[in-house]
FITI-580649 format. One record per residue: residue in one letter; x, y, z of N, C-alpha, C in turn. Coordinates in steps of 0.2 Angstrom, whole numbers, plus 5000, padded with zeros to 4 digits. Example, Ala and Ser with C-alpha at 12.3 -4.5 7.8 and 13.67 -1.06 7.14 Angstrom:
<atoms>
A506649725039506249785039506649845039;S506449895035506849955036506450005039;
</atoms>
This chain:
<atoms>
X527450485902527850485896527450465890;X527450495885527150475878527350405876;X527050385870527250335867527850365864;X528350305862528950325857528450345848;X528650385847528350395841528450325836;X527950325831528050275825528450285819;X528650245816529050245808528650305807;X528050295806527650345800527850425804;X527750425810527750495812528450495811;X528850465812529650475810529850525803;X529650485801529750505792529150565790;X528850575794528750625790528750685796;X528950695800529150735805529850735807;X530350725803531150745804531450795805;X530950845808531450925808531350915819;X530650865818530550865825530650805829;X530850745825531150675829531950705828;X532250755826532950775827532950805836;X532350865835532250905841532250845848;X531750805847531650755854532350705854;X532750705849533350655852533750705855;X533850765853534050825856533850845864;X533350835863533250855872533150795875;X533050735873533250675873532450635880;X532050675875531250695878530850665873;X530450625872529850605869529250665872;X529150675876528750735879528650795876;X528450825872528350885866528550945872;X528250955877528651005884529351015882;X529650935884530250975884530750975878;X530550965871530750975867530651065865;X530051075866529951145867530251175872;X530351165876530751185880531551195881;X531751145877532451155876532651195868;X532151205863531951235858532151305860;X531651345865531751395866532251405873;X532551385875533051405877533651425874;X533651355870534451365865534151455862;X533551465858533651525855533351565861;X533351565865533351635871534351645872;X534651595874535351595873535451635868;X535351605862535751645856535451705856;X534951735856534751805857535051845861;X535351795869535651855873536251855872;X536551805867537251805865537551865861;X536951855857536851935850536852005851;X536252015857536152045861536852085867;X537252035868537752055871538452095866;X538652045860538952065854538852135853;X538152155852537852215848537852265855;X537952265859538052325864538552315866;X539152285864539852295864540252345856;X539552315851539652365845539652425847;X538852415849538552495850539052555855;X539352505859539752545865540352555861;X540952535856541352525852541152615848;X540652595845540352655839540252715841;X540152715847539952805853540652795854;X541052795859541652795859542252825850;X542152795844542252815839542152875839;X541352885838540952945838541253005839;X541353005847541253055851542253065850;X542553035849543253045846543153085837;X542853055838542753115830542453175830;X542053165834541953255837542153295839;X542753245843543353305846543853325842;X544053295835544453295832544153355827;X543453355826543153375820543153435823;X542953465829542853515834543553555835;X543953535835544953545835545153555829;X544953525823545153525817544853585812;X544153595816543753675813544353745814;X544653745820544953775823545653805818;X545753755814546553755813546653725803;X546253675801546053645796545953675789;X545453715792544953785787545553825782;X546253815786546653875785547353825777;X546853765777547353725773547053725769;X547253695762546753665756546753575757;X547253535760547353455764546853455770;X546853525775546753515779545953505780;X545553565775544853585774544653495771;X544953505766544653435763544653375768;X544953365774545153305777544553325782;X544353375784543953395789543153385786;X543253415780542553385776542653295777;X542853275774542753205773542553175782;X543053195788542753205793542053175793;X541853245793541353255795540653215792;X540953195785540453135782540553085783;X541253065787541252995792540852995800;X540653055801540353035807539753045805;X539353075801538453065799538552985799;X538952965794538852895793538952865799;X539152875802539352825811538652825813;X538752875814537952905817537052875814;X537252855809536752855805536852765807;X537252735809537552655809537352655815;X537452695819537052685828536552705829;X536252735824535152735825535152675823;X535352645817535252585813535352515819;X536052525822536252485828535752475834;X535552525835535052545844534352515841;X534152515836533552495832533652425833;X534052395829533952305832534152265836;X534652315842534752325850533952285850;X533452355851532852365852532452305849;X532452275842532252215841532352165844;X532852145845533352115849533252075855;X533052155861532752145867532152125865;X531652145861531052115862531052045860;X531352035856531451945855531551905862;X532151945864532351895869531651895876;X531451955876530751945883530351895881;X530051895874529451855870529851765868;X530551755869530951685873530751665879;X530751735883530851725891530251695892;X529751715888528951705890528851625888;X529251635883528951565878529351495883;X530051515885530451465889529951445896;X529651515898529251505908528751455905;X528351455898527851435898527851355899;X528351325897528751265895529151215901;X529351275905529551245911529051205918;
</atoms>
């Protein structure tokens, strides 16, 4: 086990005598260690949130397409109806355009959490 750190290194290292009373470690291991766990957690906490979005969003989607597909059929023949089908249908680009944007920091996301996972094993 380490020395307890000094006044001096107290005072001027307070973001990281916070971390050590936190993991309740003098040992730089497990303050790092406990560092990147909490954010490997929160990642996969985000990571979970964000593919209940994504799964929320296609579900939308794919309901707009059946409506906009049913609504081509019968709509076209109204002046309410045509306009309500246009507008449709610039709600689902913009969906759509929300779920490449959504799968993209899905994607960021997971790579955070593998590059935690590595930084957590290294620490353990």
């Amino acid at each position: 086990m380490a020395t307890p750190p000094s006044e001096y290194a107290m005072s001027r290292t307070p973001h990281f005598q916070q971390l050590r009373m936190a993991s309740g470690s003098d040992n730089l291991q497990g303050c790092f260690h406990l560092l990147f766990t909490q954010q490997y957690a929160e990642i996969d906490g985000l990571i979970n949130e964000l593919c209940e979005k994504r799964d929320d969003l296609v579900r939308k989607i794919e309901r707009m397409e059946k409506l906009v597909e049913e609504g081509e059929g019968f709509c076209v023949f109204h002046d309410c109806g045509y306009m309500g089908l246009e507008f449709m249908k610039e709600s689902l680009e913009i969906d759509k355009k929300v779920l490449a944007a959504l799968t993209g920091l899905l994607d960021v996301a997971c790579e955070g959490r593998r590059e935690k996972g590595r930084h957590v094993s290294r620490f353990e």
